[in-house]
N, C-alpha and C positions, 0 to 999 in steps of 0.2 A: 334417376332411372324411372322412368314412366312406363306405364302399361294401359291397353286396353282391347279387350276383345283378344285376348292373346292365350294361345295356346299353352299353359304352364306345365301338359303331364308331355311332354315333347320323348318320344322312342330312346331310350336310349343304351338299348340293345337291340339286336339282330333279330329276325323272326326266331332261326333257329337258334339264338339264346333261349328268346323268350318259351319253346316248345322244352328247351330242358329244363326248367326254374318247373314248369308246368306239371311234367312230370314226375321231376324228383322231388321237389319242393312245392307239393299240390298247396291252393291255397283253401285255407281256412275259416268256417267263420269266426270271428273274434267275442262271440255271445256265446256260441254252441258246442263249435270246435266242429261243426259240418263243414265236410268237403265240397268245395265246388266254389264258395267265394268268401269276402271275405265277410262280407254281414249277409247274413240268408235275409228270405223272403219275412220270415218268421221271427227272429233276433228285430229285424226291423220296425216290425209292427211293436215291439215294446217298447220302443223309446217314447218317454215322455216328455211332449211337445208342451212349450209353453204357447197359449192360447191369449191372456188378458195381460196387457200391455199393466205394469204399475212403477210404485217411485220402488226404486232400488235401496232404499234404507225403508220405512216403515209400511212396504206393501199395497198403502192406497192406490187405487187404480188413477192413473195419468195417461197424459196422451201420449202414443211410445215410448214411454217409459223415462219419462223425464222425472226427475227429482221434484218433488212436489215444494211448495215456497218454504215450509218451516225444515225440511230436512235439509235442501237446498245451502237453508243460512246456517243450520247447526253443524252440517261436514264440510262447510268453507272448500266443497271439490270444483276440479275446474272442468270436471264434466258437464255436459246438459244431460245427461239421461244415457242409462244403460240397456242394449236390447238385449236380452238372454233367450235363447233358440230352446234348449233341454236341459230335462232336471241331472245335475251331475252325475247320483249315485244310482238312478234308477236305468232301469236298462241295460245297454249295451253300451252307454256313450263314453264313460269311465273309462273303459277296457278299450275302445274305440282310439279316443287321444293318448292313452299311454302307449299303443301301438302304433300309431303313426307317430308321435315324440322319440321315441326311444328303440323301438324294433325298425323305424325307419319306412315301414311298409309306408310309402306313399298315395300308394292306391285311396286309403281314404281319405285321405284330401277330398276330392271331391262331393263323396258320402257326407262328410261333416261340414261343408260349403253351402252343400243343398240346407242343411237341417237353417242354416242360417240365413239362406234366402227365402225361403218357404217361411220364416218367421217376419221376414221383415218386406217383402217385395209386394203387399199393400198397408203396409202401414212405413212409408218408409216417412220421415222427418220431411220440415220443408226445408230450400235453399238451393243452390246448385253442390251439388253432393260430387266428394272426392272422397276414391278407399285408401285408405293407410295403413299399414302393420306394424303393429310392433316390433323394431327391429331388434336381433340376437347380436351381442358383438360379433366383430367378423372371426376372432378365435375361435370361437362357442360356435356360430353359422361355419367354419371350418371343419371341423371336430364332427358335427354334425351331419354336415352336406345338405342341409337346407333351412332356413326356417322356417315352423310348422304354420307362423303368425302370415307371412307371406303369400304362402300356397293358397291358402284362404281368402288371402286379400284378391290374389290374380282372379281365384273363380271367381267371389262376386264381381270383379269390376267386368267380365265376360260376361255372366248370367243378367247384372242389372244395366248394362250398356253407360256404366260413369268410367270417368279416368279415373286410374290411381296411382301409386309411384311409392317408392322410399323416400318420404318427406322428411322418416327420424333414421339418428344415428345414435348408436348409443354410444359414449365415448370412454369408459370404464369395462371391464369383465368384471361382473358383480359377483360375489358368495349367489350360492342358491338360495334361493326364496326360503325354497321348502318345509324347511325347518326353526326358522325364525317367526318369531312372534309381531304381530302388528304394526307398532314404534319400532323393531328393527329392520323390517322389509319397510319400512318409507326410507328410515336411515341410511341403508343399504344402496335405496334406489337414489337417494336428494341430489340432483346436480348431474347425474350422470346421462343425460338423453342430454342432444344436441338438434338443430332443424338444418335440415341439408337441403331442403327446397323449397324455401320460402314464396316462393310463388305459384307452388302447385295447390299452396291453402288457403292461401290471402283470403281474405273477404267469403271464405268457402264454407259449406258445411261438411264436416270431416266423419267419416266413420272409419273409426281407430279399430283394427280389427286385432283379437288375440284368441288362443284358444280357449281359455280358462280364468274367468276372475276368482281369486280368494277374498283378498282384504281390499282391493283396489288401488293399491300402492302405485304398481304399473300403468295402469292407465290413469289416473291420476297424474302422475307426475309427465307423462308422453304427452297430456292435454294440456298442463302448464304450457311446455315450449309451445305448442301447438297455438296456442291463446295468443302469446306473446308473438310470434310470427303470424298473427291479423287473423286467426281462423276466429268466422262467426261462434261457430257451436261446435261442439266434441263428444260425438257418441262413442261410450264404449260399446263393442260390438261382439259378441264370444258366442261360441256353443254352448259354453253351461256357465255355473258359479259353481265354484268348489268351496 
């Protein structure tokens, strides 16, 4: 499945749904708990934009955030470099992805699409560039009704005019991350991503997009397959690090 330039928050109630959600169910901001939307004027101005591009393990500044040669050979990752958009725990961004993860609210999707275009839409990598997402098994994207990795991918490939598509599939329902330690979230994750379109990456530069890095387990292992079906290079792509 490919996408571009496509409309992802598609209606999917009635006007007059949408006027009673409004009124009984006013929305929120997710910073403040002001009525009127879901991140105010003012919740917004506190997010902590990342500014200087560096390596993703020891901090030096690199060019977009590529892994610099001595950290590069010591985590043996199959990433080229990580962009990170805001600082996880500062702000509103925290409470931002747990609510659109988990409360479902989709609305900010978008809200968190921008934070990651606006980080990277002059500094973007060389190559011809395709977006990717992290895919959810489809029980878990069931269970769900979306995945959050996706929604994210649609905006940028809309906002920065690349194709993008489901090139992974994950072939397992893994244990959650969350609460496993480093060595068990790789464990967890080893073998289980599979490449479902190997031609939308071939020879490409990928930006792997997900909501939240921790350990890098995830995209790590998504960059693997991603390597081995011909992709030149493999940015991880996130709103924040956790």
């Amino acid at each position: 499945m490919h996408y571009m330039n496509s409309n992802i928050f598609r209606k999917t109630y009635s006007v007059s749904r949408d006027l009673f959600l409004d009124i009984f169910f006013p929305r929120l901001c997710v910073g403040c708990g002001r009525e009127g939307s879901h991140l105010c004027f003012d919740c917004a101005g506190t997010i902590d934009k990342f500014k200087t591009p560096t390596c993703p393990e020891c901090g030096r500044i690199t060019k977009f955030g590529q892994y610099c040669p001595a950290c590069k050979a010591r985590t043996a990752t199959a990433l080229t470099g990580l962009i990170i958009a805001a600082r996880y725990e500062s702000g509103p961004t925290k409470e931002m992805i747990h609510q659109l993860k988990y409360s479902g609210i989709t609305e900010l999707a978008p809200l968190l699409g921008e934070l990651i275009f606006e980080r990277i839409k002059d500094h973007l990598p060389y190559g011809q560039i395709v977006i990717v997402p992290v895919p959810l098994h489809k029980k878990r994207e069931a269970q769900r009704g979306f995945n959050q990795s996706e929604l994210l991918a649609r905006y940028l490939s809309d906002r920065l005019g690349f194709p993008g598509g489901a090139a992974l599939m994950r072939t397992e329902d893994t244990r959650s991350q969350v609460e496993l330690s480093g060595e068990e979230r790789r464990e967890n994750l080893r073998g289980k991503f599979a490449i479902a379109d190997a031609e939308l990456v071939s020879g490409k530069t990928v930006l792997l997009v997900d909501d939240v890095m921790t350990t890098g387990s995830t995209l790590n292992e998504c960059a693997k397959v991603l390597r081995r079906a011909g992709a030149r290079q493999v940015w991880g792509t996130v709103i924040a690090r956790g």
